[in-house]
C-alpha positions, 0 to 999 in steps of 0.5 A, spaced: 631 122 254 637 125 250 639 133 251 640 137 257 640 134 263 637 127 260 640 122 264 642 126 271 635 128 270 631 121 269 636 118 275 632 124 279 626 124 277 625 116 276 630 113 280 634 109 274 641 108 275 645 111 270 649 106 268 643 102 266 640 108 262 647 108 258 646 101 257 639 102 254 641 108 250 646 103 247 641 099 245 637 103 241 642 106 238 646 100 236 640 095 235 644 090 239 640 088 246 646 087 251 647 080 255 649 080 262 648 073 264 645 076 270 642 069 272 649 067 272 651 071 278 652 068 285 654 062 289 655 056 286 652 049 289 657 045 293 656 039 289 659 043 284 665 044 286 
């Protein structure tokens, strides 16, 4: 959803975050998925420590 308003737009009409649009649009354009380790996030266990 590229032109007038894209990204404002689909934040209001769908309720997306616009750094996650311009993460998509990245991805298509480049053709390179981005990897956030988002499993990798939190607290570690304490026998890790």
């Amino acid at each position: 959803m590229q032109g007038y308003g894209g990204q404002l737009l689909a934040q209001k009409e769908l309720g997306w975050d616009r750094n996650t649009i311009r993460k998509g649009l990245k991805e298509l354009t480049s053709g390179i998925n981005c990897v956030d380790n988002y499993s990798g996030r939190g607290r570690s266990k304490a026998e890790e420590k």
